[in-house]
C-alpha positions in Angstrom: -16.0 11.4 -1.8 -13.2 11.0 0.3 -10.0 9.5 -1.2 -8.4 6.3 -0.3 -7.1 3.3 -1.1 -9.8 0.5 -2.1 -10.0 -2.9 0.0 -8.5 -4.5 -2.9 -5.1 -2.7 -2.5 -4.4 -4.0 1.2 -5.4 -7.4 0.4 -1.6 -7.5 -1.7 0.9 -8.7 -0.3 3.8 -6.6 1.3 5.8 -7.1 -1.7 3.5 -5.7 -4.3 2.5 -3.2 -1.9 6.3 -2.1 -2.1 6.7 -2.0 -5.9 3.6 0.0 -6.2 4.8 2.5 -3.1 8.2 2.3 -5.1 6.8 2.9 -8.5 5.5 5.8 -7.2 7.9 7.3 -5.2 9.8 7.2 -8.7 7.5 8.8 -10.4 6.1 11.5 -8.0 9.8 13.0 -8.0 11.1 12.4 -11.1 8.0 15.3 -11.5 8.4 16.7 -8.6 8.1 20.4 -10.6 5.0 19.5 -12.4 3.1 17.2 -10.2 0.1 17.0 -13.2 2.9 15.6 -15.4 2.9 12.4 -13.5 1.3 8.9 -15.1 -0.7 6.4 -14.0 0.7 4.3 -17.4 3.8 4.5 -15.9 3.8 4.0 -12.3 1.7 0.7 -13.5 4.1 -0.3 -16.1 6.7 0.1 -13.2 5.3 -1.8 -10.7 4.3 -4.5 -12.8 0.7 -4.3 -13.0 -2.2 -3.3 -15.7 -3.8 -0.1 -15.5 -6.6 -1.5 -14.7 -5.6 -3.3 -11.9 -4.4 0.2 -10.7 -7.7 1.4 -10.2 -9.0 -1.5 -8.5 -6.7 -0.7 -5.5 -6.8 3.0 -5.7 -9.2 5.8 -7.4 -6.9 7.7 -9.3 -3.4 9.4 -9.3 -4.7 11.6 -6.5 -5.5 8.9 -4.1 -2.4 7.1 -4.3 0.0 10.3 -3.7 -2.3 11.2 -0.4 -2.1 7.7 0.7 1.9 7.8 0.8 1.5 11.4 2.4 -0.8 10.0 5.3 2.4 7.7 5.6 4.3 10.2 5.8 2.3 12.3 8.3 1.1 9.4 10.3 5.1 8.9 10.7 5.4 12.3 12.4 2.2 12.0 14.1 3.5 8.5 15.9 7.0 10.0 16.3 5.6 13.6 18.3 2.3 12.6 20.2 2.2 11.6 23.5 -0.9 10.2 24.9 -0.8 11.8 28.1 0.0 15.8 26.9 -2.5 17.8 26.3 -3.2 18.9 23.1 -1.1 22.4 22.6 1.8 20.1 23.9 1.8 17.5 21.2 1.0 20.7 18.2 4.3 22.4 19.9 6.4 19.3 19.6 4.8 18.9 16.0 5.8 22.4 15.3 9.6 22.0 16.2 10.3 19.1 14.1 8.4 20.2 10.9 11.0 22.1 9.5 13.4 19.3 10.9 12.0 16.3 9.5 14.8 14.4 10.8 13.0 11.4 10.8 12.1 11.2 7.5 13.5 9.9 4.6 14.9 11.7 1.8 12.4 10.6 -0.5 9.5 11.7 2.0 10.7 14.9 2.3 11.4 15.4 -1.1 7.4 13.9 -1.3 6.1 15.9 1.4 7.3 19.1 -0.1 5.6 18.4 -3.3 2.5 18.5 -1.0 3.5 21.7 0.6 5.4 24.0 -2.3 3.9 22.7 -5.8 0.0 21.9 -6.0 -2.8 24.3 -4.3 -5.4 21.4 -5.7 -3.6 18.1 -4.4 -2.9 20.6 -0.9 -6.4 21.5 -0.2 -8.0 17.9 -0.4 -5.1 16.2 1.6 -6.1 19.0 4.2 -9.8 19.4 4.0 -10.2 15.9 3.0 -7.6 13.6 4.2 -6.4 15.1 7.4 -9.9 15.9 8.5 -10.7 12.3 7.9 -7.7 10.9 9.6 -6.8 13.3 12.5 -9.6 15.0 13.2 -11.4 12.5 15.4 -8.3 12.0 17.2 -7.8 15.3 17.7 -11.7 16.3 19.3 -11.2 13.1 21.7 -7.9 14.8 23.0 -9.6 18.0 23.4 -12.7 16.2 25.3 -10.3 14.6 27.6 -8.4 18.3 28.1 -11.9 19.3 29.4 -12.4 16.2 31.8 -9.4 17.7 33.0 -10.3 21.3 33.4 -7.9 23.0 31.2 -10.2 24.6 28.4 -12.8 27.5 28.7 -16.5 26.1 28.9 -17.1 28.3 25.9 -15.3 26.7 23.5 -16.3 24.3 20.7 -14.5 21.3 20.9 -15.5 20.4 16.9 -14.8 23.4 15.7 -11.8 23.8 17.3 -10.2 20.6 16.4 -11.5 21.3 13.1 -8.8 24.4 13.2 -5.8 22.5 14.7 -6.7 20.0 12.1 -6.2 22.5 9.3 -3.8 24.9 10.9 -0.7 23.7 8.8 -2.7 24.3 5.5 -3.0 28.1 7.1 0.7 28.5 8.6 1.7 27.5 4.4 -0.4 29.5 3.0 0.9 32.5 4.9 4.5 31.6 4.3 3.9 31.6 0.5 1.9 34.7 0.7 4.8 36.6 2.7 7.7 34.4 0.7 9.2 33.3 4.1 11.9 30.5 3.4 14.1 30.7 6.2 13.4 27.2 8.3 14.0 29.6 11.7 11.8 32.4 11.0 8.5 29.6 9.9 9.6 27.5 13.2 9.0 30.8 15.4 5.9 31.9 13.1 4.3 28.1 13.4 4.8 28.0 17.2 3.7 31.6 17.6 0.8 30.6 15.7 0.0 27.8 17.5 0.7 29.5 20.7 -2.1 32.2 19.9 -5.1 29.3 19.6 -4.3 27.9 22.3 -4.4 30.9 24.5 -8.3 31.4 23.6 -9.0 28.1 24.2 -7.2 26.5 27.6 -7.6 28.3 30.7 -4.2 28.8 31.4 -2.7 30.2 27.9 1.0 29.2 29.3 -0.8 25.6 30.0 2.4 22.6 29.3 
């Protein structure tokens, strides 16, 4: 099943909306080392509401950290894609301002890297679940329309390659932790690099901008 939150949760209004998103934002990085250590009890008691009523708008703990990280994402997302680049020109502009995040506020960077640094479990379902849910879509029609256009090899499977560009920041993290990279310039270069190199098998013209 994929996680979200239930109908019941954006039938609130915006301000009971905010003290749950505020609730949780308190108590996501307050245990920010030990992710598991964080309590549905008291994110409720915080925001006001019963613990039942918590799970009538979302399905557990889970659902509503991945719901403030599609925020998060979505933010980025709006902030970097333009509708007329191609694809490879909106995952390049992605890749410079990840390890910017200037747009972001403190408390979704300090939430996003939670995502990123602390909990393999909670990391593989907001990529293999949520982002393939969310983005993926979005990303085959931009590929489709890359075709129309006649920038990307015959050859190529559109699905499965969206399904990699979907994915390919869950990859790009994994490697830095494998290799213990932590220098923001040296990832940057890696993740465009990286990037750089799909793209090359798949567009006709590998320097295509």
């Amino acid at each position: 099943m994929v996680l979200m939150p239930k109908v019941n949760f954006y039938k609130l209004d915006n301000d009971k909306k905010g003290k749950i998103i505020d609730a949780a934002y308190t108590e996501f990085l307050e245990h920010k080392h030990n992710y598991k250590k964080a309590s549905v009890k008291r994110i409720s008691k915080a925001a006001d509401i019963s613990i039942g009523s918590f799970y009538e708008y979302f399905y557990d703990k889970d659902d509503l950290f991945l719901y403030l990280i599609k925020k998060i994402i979505s933010k980025k997302h709006d902030h970097v894609f333009i509708e007329d680049n191609t694809l490879k020109e909106n995952f390049l502009r992605l890749a410079k301002i990840s390890e910017d995040d200037s747009l972001l506020e403190n408390k979704e960077r300090e939430l996003l890297n939670i995502l990123l640094y602390d909990n393999e479990d909670i990391k593989r379902k907001f990529y293999f679940n949520y982002a393939i849910d969310n983005f993926m879509e979005l990303n085959t029609e931009k590929l489709y329309k890359d075709k129309e256009k006649g920038l990307i090899h015959d050859f190529v499977d559109l699905e499965f390659a969206s399904f990699l560009f979907t994915t390919i920041e869950y990859n790009i993290i994994r490697y830095f932790e494998l290799k213990n990279i932590t220098d923001h310039g040296e990832r940057q270069k890696i993740a465009e690099n990286f990037i750089e190199l799909i793209f090359k098998g798949i567009y006709k013209d590998g320097n295509v901008k």
